[in-house]
Z-matrix of the N, CA and C atoms (Angstrom, degrees):
N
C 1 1.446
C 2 1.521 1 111.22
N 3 1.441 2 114.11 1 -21.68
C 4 1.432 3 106.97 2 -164.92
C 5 1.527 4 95.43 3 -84.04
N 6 1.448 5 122.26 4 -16.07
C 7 2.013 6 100.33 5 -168.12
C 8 1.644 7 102.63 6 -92.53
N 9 1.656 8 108.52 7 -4.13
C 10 1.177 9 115.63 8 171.93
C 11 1.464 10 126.99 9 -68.50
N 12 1.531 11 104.99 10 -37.59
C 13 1.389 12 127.42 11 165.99
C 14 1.617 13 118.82 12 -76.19
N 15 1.412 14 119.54 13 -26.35
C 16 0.912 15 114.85 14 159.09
C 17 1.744 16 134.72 15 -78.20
N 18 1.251 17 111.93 16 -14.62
C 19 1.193 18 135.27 17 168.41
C 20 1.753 19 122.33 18 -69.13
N 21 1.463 20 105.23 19 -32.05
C 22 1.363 21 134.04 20 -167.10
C 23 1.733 22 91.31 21 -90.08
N 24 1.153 23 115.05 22 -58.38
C 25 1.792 24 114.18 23 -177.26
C 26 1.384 25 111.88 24 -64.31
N 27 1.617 26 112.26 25 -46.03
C 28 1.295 27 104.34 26 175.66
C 29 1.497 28 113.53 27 -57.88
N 30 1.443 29 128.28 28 -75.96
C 31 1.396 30 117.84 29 146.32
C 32 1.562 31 115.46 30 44.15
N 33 1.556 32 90.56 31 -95.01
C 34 1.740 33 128.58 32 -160.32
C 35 1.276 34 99.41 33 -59.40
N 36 1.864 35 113.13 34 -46.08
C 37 1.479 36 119.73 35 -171.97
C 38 1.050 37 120.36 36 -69.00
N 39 1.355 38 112.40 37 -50.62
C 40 1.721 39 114.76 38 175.88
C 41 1.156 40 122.68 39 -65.97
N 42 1.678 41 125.99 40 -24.01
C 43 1.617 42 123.42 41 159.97
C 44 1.277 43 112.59 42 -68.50
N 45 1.441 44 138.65 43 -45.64
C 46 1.604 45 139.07 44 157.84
C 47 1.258 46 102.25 45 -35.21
N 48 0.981 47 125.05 46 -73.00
C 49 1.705 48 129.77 47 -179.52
C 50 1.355 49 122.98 48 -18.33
N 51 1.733 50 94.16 49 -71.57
C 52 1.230 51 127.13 50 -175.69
C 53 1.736 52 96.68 51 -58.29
N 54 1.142 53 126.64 52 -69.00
C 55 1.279 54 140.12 53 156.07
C 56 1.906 55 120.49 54 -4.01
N 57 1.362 56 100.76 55 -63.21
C 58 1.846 57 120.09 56 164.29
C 59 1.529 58 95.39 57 -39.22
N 60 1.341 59 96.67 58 -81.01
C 61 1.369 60 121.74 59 -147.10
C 62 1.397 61 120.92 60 -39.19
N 63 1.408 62 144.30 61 90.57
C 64 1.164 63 104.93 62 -164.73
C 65 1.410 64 136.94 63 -120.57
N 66 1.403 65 150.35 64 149.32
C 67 1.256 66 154.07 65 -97.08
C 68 2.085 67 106.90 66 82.74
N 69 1.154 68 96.43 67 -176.50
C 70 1.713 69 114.58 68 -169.41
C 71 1.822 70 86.16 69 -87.52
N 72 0.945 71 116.31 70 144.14
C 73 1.358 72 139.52 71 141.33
C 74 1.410 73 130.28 72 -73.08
N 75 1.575 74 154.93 73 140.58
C 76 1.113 75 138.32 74 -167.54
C 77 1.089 76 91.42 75 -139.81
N 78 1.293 77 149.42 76 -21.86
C 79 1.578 78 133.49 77 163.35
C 80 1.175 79 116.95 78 -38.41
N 81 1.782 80 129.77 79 143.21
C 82 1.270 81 145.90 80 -155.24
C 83 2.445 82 87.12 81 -80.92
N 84 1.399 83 107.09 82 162.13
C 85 1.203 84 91.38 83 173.58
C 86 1.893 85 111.78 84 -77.80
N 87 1.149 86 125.51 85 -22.40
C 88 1.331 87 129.04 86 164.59
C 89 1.370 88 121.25 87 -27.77
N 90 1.749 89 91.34 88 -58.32
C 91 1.635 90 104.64 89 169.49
C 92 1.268 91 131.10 90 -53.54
N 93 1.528 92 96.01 91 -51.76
C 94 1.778 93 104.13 92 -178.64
C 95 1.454 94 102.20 93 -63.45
N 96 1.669 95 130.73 94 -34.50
C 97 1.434 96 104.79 95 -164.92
C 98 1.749 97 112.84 96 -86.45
N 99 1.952 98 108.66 97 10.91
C 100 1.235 99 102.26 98 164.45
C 101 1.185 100 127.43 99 -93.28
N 102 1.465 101 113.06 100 -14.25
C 103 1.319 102 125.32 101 -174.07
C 104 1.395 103 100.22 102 -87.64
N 105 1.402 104 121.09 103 -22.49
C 106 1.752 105 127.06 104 168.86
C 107 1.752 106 97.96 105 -66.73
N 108 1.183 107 129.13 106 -52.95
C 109 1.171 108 118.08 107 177.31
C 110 1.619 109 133.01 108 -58.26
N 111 1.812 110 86.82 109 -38.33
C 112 1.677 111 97.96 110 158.31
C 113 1.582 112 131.89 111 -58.71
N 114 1.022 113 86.59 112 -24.74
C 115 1.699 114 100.21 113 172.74
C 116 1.510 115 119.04 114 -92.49
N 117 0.818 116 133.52 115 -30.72
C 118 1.313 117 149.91 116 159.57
C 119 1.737 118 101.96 117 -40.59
N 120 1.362 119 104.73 118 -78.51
C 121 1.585 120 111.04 119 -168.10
C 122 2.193 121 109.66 120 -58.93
N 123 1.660 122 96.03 121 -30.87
C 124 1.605 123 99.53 122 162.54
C 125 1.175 124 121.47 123 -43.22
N 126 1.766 125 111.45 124 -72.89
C 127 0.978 126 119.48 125 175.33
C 128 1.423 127 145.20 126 -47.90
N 129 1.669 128 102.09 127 -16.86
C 130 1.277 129 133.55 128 -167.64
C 131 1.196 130 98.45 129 -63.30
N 132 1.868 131 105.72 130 -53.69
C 133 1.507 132 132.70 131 -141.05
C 134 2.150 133 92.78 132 -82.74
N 135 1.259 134 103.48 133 -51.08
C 136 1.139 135 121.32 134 153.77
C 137 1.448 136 123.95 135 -21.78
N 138 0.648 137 105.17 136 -101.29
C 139 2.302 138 109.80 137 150.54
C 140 1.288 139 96.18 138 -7.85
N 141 1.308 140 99.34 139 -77.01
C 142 1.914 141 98.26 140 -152.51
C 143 1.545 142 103.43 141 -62.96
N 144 1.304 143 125.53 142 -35.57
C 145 1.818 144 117.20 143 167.51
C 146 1.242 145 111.15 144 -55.05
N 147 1.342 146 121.78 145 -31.06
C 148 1.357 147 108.60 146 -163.24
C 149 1.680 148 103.66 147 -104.49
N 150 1.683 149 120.24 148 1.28
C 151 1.167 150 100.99 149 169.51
C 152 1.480 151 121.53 150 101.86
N 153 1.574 152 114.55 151 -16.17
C 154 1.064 153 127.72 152 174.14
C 155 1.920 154 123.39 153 -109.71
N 156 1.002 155 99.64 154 26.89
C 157 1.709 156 119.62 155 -176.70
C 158 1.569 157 104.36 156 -61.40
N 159 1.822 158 113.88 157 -26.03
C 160 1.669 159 94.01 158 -163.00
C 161 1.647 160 82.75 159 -157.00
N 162 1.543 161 118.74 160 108.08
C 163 1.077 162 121.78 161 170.40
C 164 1.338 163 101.85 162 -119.78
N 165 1.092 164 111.73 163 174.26
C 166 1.709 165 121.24 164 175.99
C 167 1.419 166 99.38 165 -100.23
N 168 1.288 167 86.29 166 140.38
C 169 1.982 168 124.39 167 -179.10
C 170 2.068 169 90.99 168 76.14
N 171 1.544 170 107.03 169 -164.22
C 172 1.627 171 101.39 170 175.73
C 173 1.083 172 123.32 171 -58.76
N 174 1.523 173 107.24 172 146.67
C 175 1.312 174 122.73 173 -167.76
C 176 1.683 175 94.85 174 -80.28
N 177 1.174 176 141.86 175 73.69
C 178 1.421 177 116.72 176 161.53
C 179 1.271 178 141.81 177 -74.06
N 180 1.387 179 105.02 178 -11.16
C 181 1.470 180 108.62 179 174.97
C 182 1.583 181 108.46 180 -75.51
N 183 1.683 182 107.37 181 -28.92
C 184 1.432 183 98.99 182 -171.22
C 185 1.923 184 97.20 183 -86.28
N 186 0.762 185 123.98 184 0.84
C 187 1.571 186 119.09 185 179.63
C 188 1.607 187 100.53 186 -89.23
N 189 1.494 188 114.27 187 -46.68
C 190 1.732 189 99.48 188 163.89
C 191 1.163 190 122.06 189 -37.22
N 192 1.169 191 100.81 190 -78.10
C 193 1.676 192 113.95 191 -177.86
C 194 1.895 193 107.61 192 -43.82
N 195 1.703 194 134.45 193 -23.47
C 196 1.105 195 117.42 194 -167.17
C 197 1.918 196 93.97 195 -94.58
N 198 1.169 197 113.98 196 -21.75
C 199 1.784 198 121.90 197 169.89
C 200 1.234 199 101.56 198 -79.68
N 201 1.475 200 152.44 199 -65.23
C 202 1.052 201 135.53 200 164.64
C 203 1.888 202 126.56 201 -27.76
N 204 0.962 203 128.65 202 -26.17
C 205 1.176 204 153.29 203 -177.30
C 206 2.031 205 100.28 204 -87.74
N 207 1.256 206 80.54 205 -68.23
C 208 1.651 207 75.28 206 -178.90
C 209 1.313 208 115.17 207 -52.52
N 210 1.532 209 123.92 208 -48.70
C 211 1.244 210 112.99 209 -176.05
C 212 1.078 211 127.66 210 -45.73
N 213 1.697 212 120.10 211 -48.29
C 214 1.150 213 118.06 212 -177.81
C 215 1.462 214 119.03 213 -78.57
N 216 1.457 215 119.78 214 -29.06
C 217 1.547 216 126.12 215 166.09
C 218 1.782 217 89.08 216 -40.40
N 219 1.228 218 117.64 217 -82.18
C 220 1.377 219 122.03 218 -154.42
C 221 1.890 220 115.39 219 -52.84
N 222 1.629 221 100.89 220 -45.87
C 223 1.444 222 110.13 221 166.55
C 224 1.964 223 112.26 222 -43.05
N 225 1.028 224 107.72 223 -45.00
C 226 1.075 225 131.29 224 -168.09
C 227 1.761 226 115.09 225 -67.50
N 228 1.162 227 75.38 226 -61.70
C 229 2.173 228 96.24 227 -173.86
C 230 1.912 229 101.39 228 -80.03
N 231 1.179 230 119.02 229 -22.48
C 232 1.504 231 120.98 230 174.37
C 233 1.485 232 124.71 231 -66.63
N 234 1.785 233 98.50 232 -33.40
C 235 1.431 234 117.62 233 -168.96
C 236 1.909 235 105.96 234 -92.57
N 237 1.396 236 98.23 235 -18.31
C 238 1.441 237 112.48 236 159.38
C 239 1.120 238 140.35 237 -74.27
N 240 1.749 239 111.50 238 -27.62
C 241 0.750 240 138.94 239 -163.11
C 242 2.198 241 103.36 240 -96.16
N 243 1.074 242 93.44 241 -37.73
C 244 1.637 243 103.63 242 166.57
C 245 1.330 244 123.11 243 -79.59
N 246 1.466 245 108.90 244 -35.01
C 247 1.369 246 112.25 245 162.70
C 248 1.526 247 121.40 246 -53.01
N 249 1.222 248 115.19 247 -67.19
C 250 1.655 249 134.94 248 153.66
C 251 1.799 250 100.59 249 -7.78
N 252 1.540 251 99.41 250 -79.42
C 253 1.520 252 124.76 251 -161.13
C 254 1.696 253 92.14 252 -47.74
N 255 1.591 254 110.19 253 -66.19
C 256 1.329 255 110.72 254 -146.17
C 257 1.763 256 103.88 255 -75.97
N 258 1.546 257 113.31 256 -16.80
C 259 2.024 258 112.67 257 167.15
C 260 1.558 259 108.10 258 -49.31
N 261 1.715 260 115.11 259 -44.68
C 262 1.542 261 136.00 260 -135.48
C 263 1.917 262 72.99 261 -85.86
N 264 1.125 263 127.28 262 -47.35
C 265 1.255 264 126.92 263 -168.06
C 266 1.474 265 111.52 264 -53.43
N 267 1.451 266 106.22 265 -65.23
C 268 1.334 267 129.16 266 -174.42
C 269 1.723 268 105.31 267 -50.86
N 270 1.292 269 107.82 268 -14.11
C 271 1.313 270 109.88 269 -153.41
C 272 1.566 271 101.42 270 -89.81
């Protein structure tokens, strides 16, 4: 159940992400919901440095920090991801 739930946040994250970001995105949605997962476990790690990993009632500070994470995972991995695409073209 847990990679199910993790699959489901990443998901959520990388369309929020994708969502922020703005211009078109060209990563497949597969992609974005790994880089939502990648961001997720960042942000996670994030939290726990900063101390805020486990508060009582919602965690929102740690959900910033796991969207903050995504964005740039996704900002990041999208522009890689075109780079990649557009060599394979040229090629």
């Amino acid at each position: 159940m847990g990679w199910l739930w993790a699959i489901i946040v990443g998901f959520v994250l990388g369309l929020l992400a994708k969502a922020v970001i703005p211009g078109k995105q060209h990563s497949p949605l597969w992609l974005t919901t790994i880089f939502g997962m990648l961001g997720a476990i960042v942000g996670n790690a994030l939290a726990r440095a900063f101390g805020v990993d486990a508060t009582s009632g919602i965690d929102w500070t740690r959900h910033v920090f796991q969207l903050g994470a995504a964005i740039v995972i996704v900002l990041v991995g999208d522009m890689a991801y075109t780079a990649v695409r557009s060599d394979k073209q040229r090629a």
